[in-house]
N, C-alpha and C positions, 0 to 999 in steps of 0.2 A: 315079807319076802326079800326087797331088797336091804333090808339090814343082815339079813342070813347071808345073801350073796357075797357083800363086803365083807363081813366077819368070815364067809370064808379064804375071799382072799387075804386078808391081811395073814390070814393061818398060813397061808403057803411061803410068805414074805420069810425072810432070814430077821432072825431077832434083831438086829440093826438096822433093820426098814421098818420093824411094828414098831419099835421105840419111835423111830418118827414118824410116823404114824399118828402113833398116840400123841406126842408132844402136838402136832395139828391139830388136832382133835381138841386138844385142852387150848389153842391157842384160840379156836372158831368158836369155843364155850364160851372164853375170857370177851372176844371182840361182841360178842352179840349180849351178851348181858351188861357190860361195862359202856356201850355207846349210850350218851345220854339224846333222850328225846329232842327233836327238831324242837327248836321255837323258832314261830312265823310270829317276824314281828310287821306290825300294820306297815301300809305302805304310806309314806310320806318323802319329806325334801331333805335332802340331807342336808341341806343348810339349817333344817330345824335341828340337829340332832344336838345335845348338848355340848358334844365333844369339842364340833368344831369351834375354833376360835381359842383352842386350849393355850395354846402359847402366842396369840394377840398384844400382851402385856409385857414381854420378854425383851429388856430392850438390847440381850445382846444375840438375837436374832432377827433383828432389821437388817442387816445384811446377809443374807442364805450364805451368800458365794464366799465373802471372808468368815462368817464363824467357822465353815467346814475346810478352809484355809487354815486357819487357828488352830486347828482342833486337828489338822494332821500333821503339821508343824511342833507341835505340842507333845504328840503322842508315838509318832513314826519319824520326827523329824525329816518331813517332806519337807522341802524347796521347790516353790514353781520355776 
């Protein structure tokens, strides 16, 4: 029944409203078949997680405040 009801409004719509309509329509098909499944990953430390400590080893990131100094002097030729 309410598929009949909507189908008959979209009928009354001017063909430049059912076109979007439709394009919706094909947009709600695409997002609900295209999302990929939730993964729940177990709960733990995030200092376990492998990631962290990725760039530990980097030695010209021992200083935060001057590589990103560097690095917009370099690239935007910023001046502090």
């Amino acid at each position: 029944m309410l598929v009949r009801s909507i189908a008959k409004q979209i009928e009354e719509l001017p063909l430049d409203r059912q076109r979007e309509v439709s394009d919706f329509v094909a947009f709600l098909r695409y997002s609900v078949v295209s999302e990929p499944p939730l993964v729940r990953r177990k709960k733990g430390f995030v200092a376990d997680d492998p990631f962290i400590g990725v760039w530990k080893d980097r030695k010209d990131l021992k200083n935060s405040a001057g590589w990103v100094r560097r690095l917009r002097q370099k690239e935007w030729g910023w001046q502090p």
